[in-house]
N, C-alpha and C positions, 0 to 999 in steps of 0.2 A: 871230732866228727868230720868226716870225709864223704862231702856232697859230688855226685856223678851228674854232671845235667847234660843234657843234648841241646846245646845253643844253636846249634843249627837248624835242626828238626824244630825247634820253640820259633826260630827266626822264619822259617821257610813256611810253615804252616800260619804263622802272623800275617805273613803276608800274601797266603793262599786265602786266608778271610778276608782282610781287604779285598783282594779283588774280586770276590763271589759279589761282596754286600754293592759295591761299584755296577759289576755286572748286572744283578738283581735291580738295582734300582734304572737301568738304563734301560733293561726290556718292560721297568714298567712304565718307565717313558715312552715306550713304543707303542706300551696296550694302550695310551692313552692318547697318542697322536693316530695310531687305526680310527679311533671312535670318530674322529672330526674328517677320516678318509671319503666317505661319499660324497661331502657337503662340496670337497674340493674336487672330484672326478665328477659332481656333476656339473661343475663349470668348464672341466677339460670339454666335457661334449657339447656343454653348448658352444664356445669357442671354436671348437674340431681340433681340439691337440691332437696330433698323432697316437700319444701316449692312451688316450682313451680308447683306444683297442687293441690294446695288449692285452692276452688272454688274463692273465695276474690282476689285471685292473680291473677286467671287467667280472675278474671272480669276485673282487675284495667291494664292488662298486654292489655288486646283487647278492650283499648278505655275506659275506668272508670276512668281512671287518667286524664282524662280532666274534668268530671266530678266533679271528687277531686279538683282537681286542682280550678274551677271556685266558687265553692259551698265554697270554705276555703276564694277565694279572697272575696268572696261578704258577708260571715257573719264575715270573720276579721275583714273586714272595717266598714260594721255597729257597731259591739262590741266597736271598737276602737273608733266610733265618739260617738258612747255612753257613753263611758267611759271619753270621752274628755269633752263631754259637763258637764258630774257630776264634773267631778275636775275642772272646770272654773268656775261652781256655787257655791259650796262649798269651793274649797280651797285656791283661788286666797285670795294676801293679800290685794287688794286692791277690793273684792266684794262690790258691790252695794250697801249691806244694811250696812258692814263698814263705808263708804264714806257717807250715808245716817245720821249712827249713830251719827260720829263724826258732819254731819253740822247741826247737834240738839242741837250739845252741849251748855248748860245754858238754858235751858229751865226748869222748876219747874217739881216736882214730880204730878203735876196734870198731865202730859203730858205721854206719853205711847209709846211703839215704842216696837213689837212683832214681833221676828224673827222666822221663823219655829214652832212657839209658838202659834199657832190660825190659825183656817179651812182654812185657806189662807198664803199665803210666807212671808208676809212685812205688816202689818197694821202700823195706828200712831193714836193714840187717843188721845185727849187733850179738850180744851176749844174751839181751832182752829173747830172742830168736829171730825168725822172719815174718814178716808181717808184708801181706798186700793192702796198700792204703788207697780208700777211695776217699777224697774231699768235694764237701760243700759248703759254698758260700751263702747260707742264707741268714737271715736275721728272724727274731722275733720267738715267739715260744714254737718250740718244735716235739712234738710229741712220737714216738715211735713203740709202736705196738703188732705183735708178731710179725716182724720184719717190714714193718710199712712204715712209710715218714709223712707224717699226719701235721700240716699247718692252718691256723687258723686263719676266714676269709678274712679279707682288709682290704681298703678301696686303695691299697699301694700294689695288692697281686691284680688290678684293675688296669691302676696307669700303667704300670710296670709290667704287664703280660708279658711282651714280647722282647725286652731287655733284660727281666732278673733270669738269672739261674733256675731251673724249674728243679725242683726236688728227686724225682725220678725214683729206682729204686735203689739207694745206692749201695745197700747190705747182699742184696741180691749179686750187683757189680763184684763188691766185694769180693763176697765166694766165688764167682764163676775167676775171677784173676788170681786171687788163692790156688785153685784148681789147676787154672793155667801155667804158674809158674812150679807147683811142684811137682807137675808132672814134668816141664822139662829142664828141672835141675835134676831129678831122678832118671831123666835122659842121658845127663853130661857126667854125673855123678854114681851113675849104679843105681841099678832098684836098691839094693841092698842099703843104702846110705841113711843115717838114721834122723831123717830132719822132716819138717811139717812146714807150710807153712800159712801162718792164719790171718784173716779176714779182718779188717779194719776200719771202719767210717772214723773219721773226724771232721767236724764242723768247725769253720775258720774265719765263723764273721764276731764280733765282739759283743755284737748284739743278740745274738741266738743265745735259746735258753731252755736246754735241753728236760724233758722227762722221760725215760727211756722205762719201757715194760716190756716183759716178756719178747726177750730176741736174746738167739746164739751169738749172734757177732758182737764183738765189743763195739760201743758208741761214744767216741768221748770229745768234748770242748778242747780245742788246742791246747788249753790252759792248761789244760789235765793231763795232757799226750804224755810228758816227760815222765809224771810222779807215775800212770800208769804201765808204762815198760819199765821202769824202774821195779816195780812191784810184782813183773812177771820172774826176776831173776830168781826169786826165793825159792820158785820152780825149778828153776836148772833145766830150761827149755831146749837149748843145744850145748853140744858137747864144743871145746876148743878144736878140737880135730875138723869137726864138722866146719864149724864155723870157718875156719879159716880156709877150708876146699872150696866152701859159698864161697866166700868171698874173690879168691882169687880166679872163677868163672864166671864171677860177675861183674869182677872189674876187668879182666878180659873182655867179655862180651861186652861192656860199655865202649870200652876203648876200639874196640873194632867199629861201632855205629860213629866214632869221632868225638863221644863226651869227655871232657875234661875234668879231671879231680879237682874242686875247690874245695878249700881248709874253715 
């Protein structure tokens, strides 16, 4: 098995969440010291500070501080769930495509597994065929029904609102990155090239407990990843010719964004 990761793009974006969630939290330090602005402009004027007739002052002094005040709460908070969501995807030691990686493992160098490293998040290439993988980390029973991921309430989606992983829709994600990458291997490779490639959710927390009804895309527990690409070869999903054209414009195209082949 031959992993393609973009450590740099994983690095660089880690640390472009840290500074969102930093940022965020500092202008909501600011919406919070506006509110207590009048109390202190209106001792500049009795005093006679200069400062107190500055037009800025005397906007924020007659009503701009709420103003302030609201416009700091509501771009802190988006900053900060920005920032939050880049450091769950990037920094978490137990990400999706880790947990993905590890349940590859022993699989032969024909096989392929592209992190940040190709037009899309997560591919897997191998003999299996290609597959675009979207991963979620949730826990608990997960039910998915004509393409929705249906979790049941719990006072932990309460505490946890704005820390866990929201579900989204990620069958949906799936296909549209499916779409996306074979349209441009069928760019680099010829219309005429005879490869597909398909849609993949896998859930990657040890506690999730899948029931899957009625949906086209495959859904499967990490557990399961290996024995079910394994189970797609009896198909004969790509040709060696094929495969091997993928492969060497994909690990091209990795190697130009800077990802390195780990074994």
């Amino acid at each position: 098995m031959r992993i393609y990761a973009n450590n740099d793009t994983i690095a660089k974006k880690g640390k472009l969440g840290r500074r969102l969630s930093m940022a965020g939290l500092l202008i909501l330090g600011i919406g919070m010291l506006a509110s207590f602005a009048p109390g202190t402009i209106a001792k500049w004027i009795e005093t006679g500070n200069s400062l107190a007739q500055n037009p800025f002052i005397l906007w924020t002094y007659n009503g701009g501080w709420l103003y302030l005040s609201m416009g700091a709460l509501i771009g802190g908070f988006i900053l900060g769930q920005i920032g939050n969501q880049y450091m769950r995807r990037y920094l978490r030691p137990n990400r999706p495509d880790i947990i993905i990686s590890k349940a590859l493992k022993g699989f032969d160098d024909r096989n392929r597994l592209y992190v940040w490293a190709s037009p899309i998040d997560l591919v897997f290439v191998g003999p299996a065929g290609i597959y675009a993988i979207v991963g979620r980390d949730l826990a608990g029973r997960i039910e998915i029904v004509d393409g929705k991921v249906k979790t049941p309430f719990s006072l932990r989606k309460i505490l946890f609102f704005f820390g866990d992983e929201g579900a989204g829709r990620p069958l949906d994600e799936a296909q549209l990155d499916a779409a996306k990458l074979e349209e441009w291997l069928h760019k680099e490779l010829g219309e005429q090239a005879a490869l597909s490639v398909h849609p993949l959710v896998v859930f990657t927390n040890d506690k999730a407990t899948l029931d899957v009804k009625k949906t086209d895309v495959p859904v499967v527990h990490y557990k399961q990843l290996k024995s079910f690409l394994r189970g797609q070869l009896k198909n004969k999903p790509i040709s060696k010719t094929t495969l091997q054209q993928v492969i060497e414009v994909m690990d091209a195209y990795a190697e130009s964004k800077g990802a390195q082949p780990l074994s």
